[in-house]
TORGUMAR-869766 format. One record per atom (N, C-alpha, C): x, y, z; residue in one letter. Coordinates in steps of 0.02 Angstrom, whole numbers, plus 50000, padded with zeros to 5 digits. Each point is the difference from the previous one (the first is absolute). Layout:
<pts>
XYZa...
</pts>
This chain:
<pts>
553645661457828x500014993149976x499294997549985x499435000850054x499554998449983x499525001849945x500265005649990x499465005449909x500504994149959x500755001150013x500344997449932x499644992849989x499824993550055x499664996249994x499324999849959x499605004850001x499545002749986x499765000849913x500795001350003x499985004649923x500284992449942x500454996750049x500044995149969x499624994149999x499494998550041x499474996249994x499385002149934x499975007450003x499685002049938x500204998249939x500715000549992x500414998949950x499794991449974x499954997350058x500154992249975x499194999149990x499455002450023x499464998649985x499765002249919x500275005849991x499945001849903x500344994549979x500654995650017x500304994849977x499544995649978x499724997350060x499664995350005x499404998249970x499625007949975x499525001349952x500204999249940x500485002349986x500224999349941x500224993249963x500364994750045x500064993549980x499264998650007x499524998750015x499354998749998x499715003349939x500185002049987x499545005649936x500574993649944x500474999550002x500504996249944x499694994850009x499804995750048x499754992950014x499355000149954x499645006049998x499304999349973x500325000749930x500365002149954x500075003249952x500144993849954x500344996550024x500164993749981x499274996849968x499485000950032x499424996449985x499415002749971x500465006649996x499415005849970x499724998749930x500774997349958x499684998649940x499374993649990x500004995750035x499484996649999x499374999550018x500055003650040x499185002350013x499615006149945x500545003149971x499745005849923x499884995649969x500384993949997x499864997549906x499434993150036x499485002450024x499624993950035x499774998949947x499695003549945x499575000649935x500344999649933x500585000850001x500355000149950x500044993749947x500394999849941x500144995149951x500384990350052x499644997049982x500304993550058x500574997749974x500274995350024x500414995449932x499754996649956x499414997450008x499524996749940x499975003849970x499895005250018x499735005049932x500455000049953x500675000450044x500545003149942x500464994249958x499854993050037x500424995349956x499354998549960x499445002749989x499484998549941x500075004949956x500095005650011x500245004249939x500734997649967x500464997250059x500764999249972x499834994549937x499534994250046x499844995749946x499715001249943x499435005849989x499895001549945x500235003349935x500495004150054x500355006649953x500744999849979x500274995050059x500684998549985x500255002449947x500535003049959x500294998749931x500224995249996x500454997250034x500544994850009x499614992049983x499484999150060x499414997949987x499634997749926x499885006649978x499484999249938x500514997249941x500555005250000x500394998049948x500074989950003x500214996250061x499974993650009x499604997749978x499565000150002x499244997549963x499915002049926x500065005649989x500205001849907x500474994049968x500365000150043x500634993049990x499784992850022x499524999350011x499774992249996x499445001049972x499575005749977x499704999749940x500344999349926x500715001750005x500234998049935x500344993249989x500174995550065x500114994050022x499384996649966x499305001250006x499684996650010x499924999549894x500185004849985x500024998149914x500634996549981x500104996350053x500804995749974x499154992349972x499654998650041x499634993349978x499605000149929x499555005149990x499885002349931x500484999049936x500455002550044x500764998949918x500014993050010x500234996650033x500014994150002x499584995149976x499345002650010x499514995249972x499915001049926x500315006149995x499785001849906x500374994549953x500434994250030x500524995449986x499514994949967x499295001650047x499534991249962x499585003849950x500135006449988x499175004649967x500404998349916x499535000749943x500345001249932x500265006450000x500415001749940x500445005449990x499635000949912x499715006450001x499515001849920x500525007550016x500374999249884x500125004949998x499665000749939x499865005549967x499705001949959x500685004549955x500094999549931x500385003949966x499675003849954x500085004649989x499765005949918x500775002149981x500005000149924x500185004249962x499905002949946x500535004849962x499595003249927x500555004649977x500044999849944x500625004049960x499845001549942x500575001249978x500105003649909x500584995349981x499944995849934x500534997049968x500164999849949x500305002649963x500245000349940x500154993749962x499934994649946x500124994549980x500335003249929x500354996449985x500434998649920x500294992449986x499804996049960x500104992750017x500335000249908x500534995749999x500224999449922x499914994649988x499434998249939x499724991749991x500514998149961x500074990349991x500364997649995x500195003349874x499415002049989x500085001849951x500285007349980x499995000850033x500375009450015x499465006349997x499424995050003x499575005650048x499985002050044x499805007350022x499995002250053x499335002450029x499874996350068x499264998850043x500215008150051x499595003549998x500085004550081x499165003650013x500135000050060x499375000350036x500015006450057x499525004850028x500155001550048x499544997050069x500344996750024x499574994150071x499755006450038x499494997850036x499885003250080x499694993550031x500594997350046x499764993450024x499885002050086x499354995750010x500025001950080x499754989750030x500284998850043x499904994750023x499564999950068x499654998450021x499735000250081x499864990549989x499965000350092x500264989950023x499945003350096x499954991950029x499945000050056x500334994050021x500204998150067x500504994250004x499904999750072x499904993750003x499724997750094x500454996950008x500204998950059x500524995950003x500004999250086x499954991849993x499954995850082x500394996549999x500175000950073x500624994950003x499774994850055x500304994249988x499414994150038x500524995050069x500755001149966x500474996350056x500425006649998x500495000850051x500285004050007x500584996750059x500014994950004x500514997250069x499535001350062x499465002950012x499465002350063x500365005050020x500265005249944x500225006650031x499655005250024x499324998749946x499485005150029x499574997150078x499994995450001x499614999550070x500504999250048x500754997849991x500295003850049x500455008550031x499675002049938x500135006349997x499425004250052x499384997349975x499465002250010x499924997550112x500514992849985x499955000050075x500445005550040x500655000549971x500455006450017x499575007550014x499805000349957x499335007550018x499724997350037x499654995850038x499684999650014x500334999950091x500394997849984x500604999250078x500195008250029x500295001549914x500125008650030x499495002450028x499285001949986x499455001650022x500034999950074x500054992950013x499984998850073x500615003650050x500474997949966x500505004850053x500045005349994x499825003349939x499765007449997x499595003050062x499504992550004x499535005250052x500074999250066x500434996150017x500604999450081x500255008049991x500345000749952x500365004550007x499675008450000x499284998349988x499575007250007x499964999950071x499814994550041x499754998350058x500595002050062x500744998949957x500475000450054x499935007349982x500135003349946x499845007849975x499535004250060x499594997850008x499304999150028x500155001450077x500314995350025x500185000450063x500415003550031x500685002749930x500575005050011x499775005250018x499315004249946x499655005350017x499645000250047x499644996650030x499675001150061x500384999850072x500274994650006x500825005550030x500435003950029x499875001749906x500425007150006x499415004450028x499354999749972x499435004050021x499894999450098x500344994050019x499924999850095x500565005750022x500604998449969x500585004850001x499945007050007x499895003149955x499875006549983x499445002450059x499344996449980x499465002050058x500215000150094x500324995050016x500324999650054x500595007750006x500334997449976x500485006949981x499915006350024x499475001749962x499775006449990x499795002250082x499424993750029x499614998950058x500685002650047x500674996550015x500614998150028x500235009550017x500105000949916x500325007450011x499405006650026x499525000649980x499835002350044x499845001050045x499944993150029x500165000650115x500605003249996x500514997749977x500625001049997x500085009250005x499745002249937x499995008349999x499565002250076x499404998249996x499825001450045x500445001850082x500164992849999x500494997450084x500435006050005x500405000649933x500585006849983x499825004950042x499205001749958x499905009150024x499785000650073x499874994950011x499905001150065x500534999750063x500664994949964x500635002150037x500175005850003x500045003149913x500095004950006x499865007850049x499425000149990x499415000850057x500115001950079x500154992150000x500464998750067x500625004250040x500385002049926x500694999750021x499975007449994x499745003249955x499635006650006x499935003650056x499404997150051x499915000450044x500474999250059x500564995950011x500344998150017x500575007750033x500074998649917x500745005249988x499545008350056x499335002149950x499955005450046x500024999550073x499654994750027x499995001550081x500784996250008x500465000949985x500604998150022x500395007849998x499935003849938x500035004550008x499855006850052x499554999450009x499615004350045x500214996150063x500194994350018x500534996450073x500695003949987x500085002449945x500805001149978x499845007050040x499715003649981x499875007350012x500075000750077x499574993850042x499905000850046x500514999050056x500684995449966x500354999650035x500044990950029x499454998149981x499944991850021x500484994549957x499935002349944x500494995949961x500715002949976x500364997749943x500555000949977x499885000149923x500465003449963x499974999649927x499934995649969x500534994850038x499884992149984x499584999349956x499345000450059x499224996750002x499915000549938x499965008449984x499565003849952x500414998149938x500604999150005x500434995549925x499854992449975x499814997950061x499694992349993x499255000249966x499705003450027x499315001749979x500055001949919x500355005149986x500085000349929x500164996749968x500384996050013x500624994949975x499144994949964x499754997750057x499504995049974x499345004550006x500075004449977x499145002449955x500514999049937x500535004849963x500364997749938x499894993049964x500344994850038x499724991450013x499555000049964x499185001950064x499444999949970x499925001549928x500105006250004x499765003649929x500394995949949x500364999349985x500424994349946x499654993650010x499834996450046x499624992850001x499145003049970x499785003050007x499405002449967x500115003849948x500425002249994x500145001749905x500184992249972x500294994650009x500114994749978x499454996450014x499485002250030x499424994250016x499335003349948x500095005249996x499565004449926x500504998749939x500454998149980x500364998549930x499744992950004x500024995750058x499834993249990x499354997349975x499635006050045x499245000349966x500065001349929x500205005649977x499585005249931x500284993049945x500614996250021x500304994349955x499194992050000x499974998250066x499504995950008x499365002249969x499655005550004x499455001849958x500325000349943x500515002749966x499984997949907x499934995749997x500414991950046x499964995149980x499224996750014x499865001950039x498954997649992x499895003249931x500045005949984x499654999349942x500154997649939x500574996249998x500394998749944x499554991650007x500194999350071x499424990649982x499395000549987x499935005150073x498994998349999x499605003349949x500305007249965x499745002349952x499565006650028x500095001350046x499785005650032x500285002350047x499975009550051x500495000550044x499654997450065x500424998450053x499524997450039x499575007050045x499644995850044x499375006450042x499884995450066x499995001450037x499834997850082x500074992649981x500624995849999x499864993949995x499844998050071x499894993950019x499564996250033x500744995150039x500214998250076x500504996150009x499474992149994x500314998549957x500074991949969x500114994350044x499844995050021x500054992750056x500344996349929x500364995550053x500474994549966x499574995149975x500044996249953x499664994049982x500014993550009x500005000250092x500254990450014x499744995650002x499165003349966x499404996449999x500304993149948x500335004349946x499984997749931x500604994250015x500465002450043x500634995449988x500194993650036x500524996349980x499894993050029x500304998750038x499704995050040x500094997350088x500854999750013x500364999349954x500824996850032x500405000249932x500505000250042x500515001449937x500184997649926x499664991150026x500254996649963x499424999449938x499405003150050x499175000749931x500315004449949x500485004950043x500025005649942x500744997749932x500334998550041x500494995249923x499634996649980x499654994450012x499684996649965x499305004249936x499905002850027x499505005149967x500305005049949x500725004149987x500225000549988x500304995949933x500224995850018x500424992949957x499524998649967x499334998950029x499624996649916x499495007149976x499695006250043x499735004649967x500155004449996x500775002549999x499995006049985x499995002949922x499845005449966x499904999349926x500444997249987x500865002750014x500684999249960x500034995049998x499944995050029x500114993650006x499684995749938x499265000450023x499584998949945x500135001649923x500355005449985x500205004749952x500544994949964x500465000450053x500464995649984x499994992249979x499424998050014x499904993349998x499734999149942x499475005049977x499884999849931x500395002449944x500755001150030x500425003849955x500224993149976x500004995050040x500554993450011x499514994749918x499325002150022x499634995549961x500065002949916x499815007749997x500325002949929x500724997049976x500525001450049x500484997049959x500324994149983x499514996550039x499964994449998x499704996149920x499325002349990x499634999249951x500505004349934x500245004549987x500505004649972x500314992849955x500434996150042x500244995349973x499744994549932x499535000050039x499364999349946x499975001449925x500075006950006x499775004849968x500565000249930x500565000250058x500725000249954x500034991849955x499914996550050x500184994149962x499384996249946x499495003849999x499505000749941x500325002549937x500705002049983x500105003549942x500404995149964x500194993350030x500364992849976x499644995549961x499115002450009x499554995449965x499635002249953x499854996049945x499645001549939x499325005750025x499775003149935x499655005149997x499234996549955x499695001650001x499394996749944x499595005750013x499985001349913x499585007050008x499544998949941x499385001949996x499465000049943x499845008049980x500014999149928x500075005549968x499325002049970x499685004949983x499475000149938x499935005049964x500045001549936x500195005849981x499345002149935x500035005749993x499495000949943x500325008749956x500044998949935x500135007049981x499855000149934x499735004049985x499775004249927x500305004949960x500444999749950x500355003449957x499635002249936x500245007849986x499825000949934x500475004849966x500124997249943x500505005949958x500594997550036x500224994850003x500545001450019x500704995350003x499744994749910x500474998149974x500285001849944x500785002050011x500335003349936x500054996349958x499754992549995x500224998049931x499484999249953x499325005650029x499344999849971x499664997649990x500184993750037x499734993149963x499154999450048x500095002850051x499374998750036x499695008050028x499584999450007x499755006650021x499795000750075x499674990650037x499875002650046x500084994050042x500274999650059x500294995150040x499524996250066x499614996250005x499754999050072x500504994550037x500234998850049x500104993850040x499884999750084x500034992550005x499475000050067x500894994250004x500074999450079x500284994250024x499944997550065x500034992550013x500254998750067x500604995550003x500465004150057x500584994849999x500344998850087x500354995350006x500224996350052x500695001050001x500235004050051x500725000050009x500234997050064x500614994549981x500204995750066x500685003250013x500235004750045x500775003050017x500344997150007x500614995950029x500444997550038x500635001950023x500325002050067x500425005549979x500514993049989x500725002749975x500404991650002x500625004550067x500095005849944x500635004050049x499925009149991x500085001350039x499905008450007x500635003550029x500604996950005x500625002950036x500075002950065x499484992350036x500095000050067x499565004250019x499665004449990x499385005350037x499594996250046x499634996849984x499544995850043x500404996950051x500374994649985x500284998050057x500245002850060x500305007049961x500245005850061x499555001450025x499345002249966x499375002950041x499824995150045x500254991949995x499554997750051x500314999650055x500744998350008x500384998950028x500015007350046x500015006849982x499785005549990x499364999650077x499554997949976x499444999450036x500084995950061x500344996050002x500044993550040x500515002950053x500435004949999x500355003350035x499675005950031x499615003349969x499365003950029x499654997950060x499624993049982x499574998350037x500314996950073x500914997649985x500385001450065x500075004050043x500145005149961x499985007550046x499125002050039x499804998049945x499065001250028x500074996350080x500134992149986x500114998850071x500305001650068x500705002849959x500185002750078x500005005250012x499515004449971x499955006450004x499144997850038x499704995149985x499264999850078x500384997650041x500414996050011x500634997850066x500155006650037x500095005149966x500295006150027x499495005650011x499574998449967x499265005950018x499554994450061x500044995049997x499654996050056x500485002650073x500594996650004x500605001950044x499725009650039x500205003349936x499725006950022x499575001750055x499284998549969x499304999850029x499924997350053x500434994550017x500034996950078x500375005450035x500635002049984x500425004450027x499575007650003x499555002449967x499685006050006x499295000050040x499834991250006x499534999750049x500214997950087x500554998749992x500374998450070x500015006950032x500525006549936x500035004750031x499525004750031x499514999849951x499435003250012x499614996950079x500024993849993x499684997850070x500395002350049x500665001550018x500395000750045x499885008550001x499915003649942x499845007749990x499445001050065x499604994749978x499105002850016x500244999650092x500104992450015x500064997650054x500655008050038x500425002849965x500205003850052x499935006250003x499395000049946x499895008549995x499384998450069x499624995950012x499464999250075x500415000850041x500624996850008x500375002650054x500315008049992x500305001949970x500165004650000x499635007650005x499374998749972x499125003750030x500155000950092x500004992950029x499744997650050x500535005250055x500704998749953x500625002050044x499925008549976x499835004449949x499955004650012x499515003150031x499574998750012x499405000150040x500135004950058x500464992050071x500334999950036x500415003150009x500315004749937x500505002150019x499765008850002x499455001649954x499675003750019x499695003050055x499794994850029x499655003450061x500564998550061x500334997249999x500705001150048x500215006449992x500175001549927x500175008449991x499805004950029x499424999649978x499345004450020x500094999150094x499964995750019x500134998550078x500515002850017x500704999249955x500525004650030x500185005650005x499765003549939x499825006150008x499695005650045x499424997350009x499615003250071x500564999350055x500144992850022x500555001050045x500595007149999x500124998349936x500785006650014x499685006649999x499445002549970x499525005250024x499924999650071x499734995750046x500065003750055x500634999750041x500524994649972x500605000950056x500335005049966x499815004549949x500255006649983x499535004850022x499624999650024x499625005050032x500265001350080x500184992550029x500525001150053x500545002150005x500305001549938x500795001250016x500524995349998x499684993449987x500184994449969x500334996249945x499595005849957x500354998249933x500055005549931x500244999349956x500385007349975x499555002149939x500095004449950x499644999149952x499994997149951x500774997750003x500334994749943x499754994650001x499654997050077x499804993350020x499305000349972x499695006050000x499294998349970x500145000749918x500385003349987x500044998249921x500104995049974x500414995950027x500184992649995x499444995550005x499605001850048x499464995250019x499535000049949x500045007949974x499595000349948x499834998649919x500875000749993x500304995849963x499764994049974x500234993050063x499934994949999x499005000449988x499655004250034x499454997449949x499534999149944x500515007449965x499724998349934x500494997549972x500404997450013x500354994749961x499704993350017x499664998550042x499614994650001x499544999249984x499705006749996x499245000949965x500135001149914x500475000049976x500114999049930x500184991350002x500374997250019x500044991549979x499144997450037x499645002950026x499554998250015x499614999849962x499925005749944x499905002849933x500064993949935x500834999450027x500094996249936x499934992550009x499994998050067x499904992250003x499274997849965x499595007250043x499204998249971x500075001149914x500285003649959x500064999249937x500194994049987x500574998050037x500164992149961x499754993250026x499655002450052x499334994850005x499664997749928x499725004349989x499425001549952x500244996949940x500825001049988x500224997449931x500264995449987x500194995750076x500194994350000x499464996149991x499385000750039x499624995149989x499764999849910x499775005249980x499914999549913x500604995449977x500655003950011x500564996449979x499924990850003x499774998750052x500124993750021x499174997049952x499825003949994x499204995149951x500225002349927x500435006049985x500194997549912x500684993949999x500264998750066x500564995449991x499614992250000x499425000550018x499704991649959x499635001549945x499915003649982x499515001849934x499345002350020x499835006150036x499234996950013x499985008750009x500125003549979x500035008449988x499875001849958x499134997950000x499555001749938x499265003450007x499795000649948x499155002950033x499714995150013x500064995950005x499534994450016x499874997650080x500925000050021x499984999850078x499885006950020x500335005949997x499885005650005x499105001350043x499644997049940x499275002249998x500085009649975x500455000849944x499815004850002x499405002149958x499805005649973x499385001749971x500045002949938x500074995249976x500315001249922x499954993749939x499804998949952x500164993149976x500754998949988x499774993850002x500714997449979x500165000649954x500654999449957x500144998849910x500274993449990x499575000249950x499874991550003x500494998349902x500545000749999x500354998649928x499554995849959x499714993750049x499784994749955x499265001949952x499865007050027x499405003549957x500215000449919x500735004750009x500195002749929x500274992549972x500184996450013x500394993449983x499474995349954x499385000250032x499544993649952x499525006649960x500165006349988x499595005049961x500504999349941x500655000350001x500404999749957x500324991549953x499924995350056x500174994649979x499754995249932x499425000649977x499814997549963x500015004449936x499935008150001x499835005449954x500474996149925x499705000949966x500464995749931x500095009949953x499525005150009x500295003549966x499995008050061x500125004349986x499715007650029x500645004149990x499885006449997x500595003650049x499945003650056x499505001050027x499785002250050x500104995850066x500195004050068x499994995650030x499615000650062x499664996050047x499455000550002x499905004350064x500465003950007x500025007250039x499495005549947x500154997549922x499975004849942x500365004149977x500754998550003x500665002550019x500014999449912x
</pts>
């Protein structure tokens, strides 16, 4: 009895090494990647390189040529005409002569033409561009905030699954170890087949939870490189950002409700279609347009009578529509039902943003607890474990009981895993749910993109085709 004591105290001491070697493994990855890529690093490349990103910004650079068209409404309009031919003439005079000629008439002329009233379609047109612009650039900003994000997401992720693989191989490891010295008890006569079927039973387990914890990975690294634009390398574990976020629940709806982009977005959607109305009901009022024309003809009256033509003019045209078969009216009426929907569609993106900053605060607030509670529940594990190691070294307890024990702690040491992942993403979560998931709070190290650069480079340009990329 006393060797068999002996042999099974040895037994539970490799146990006991071995959950200790898993306890470290868990943390192994973070002390390798001490040097590695941070998260700054990588939501500054996401921000730079984004596709998703850039393409947004390509798209409020072509937003931003909605004000140019618009303004071309007050500029003159110069067309210039040429022509030139071959004409054959045969004219039968009133005496029964016959006149024929062969013409080559070519005319060239130029024609300006300003228009001076218009109902104020062009300057409220020109205010309409000028509205889009703005919610255009809410909507880079909310763009803006989607990607960076997604860039906490992915980076966390990645950080998540490989503790995760890690924790695996070292169960694995574990159970490895396990199974042989249960075996070699089998041989000896101390145990039962049982044992050694249980033991296999969960190394199998293992090996399938770490084949699913390496598919989870090789999936999380595509998706880093699909945001950040590179594969990742020793990332860096990341701290939550509660520096940035606000005191109580009610800062953060409120913060939310008046800054988040969408909102904003929306509010300038309300004022476009608003002004729209405008726009439409400008097509009910007279037009006044000034004309000026100039053109030079030669050769190019058949009744021969002249050879060569100059005329110059200026003229004044007053439009008025009387009736058009209802078009306008529909357009305004048209518009005026628009700018309804505009409203309760910020009613419903305001509504939202409270509801996505509530949740998010309640996210953040129980992912600290849920840190706090896996923690706790960790080192209880870890505490119980040792226990059934030595009351199985007494004769106390079976091998099934330490598998179990062992069990329960990497299953705690994975939500331990993942609470600290969703720490990290609640709190971001909860600073893009008021608007404020930008480089600016960030401090990351990167400039900012600033739309309103390309916006007043393009705004005034009266001619080019180039654009001022050199595109």
């Amino acid at each position: 009895m006393a060797r068999r004591a002996a042999r099974v105290g040895h037994v539970q001491r490799q146990l006991l090494s071995s959950g200790i070697c898993l306890a470290a493994a868990c943390l192994a990855f973070a002390s390798t990647a001490a040097y590695g890529e941070s998260l700054p690093e990588a939501l500054t490349k996401a921000y730079q390189t984004n596709p998703a990103l850039n393409a947004e910004r390509a798209r409020q650079r072509a937003t931003d040529e909605n004000v140019p068209q618009a303004l071309s409404g007050y500029r003159p309009q110069i067309v210039a005409t040429l022509s030139a031919g071959f004409q054959a003439v045969r004219n039968l005079l009133p005496d029964n002569t016959i006149q024929s000629a062969n013409l080559k008439p070519w005319t060239i002329g130029v024609t300006v033409s300003q228009t001076l009233f218009n109902g104020f379609k062009t300057a409220n047109s020109v205010r309409v561009a000028e509205l889009q612009v703005q919610s255009g650039r809410e909507a880079l900003r909310n763009v803006g905030q989607g990607v960076l994000l997604d860039a906490v997401t992915v980076y966390t992720n990645v950080l998540a699954n490989q503790s995760l693989v890690e924790a695996q191989r070292a169960n694995v490891a574990f159970l490895q170890e396990t199974l042989g010295i249960t075996q070699k008890r089998l041989n000896a006569g101390d145990v039962t087949p049982t044992d050694t079927a249980q033991a296999e039973a969960r190394l199998s387990r293992g090996r399938a939870d770490l084949n699913a914890a390496e598919v989870n990975l090789a999936v999380s690294q595509a998706t880093y490189t699909q945001v950040i634009g590179n594969a990742p390398s020793q990332l860096r574990p990341p701290d939550a950002v509660d520096r940035l976020l606000p005191r109580s629940r009610d800062d953060a709806t409120g913060m939310a409700f008046r800054q988040h982009p969408a909102v904003m977005a929306a509010s300038f959607d309300v004022d476009v279609a608003s002004t729209t109305i405008r726009v439409a009901e400008s097509s009910l009022m007279p037009t006044i347009t000034l004309q000026g024309s100039a053109s030079r003809s030669r050769d190019s009256d058949p009744t021969l009578g002249t050879f060569a033509t100059d005329q110059a003019s200026v003229t004044t045209q007053l439009n008025q529509p009387i009736y058009d078969g209802g078009m306008a009216a529909s357009q305004t009426r048209q518009a005026k039902e628009l700018a309804s929907q505009s409203r309760l569609v910020l009613d419903q993106v305001r509504n939202q943003a409270r509801t996505a900053a509530v949740g998010a605060w309640v996210a953040n607030e129980g992912a600290k607890i849920a840190v706090t509670a896996s923690e706790a529940e960790v080192r209880a594990a870890t505490v119980a474990l040792q226990g059934v190691q030595r009351e199985a070294a007494g004769g106390q307890r079976t091998t099934v009981d330490v598998l179990n024990a062992q069990q329960d702690l990497i299953l705690a040491k994975a939500r331990l895993i993942g609470a600290q992942r969703d720490r990290v993403i609640a709190s971001y979560t909860l600073l893009s749910a008021i608007g404020r998931l930008d480089v600016r709070n960030l401090g990351l190290n990167t400039p900012d993109y600033l739309p309103e650069v390309h916006y007043h480079q393009v705004r005034d340009a009266w001619h080019g085709l180039r654009t001022p990329s050199g595109q």
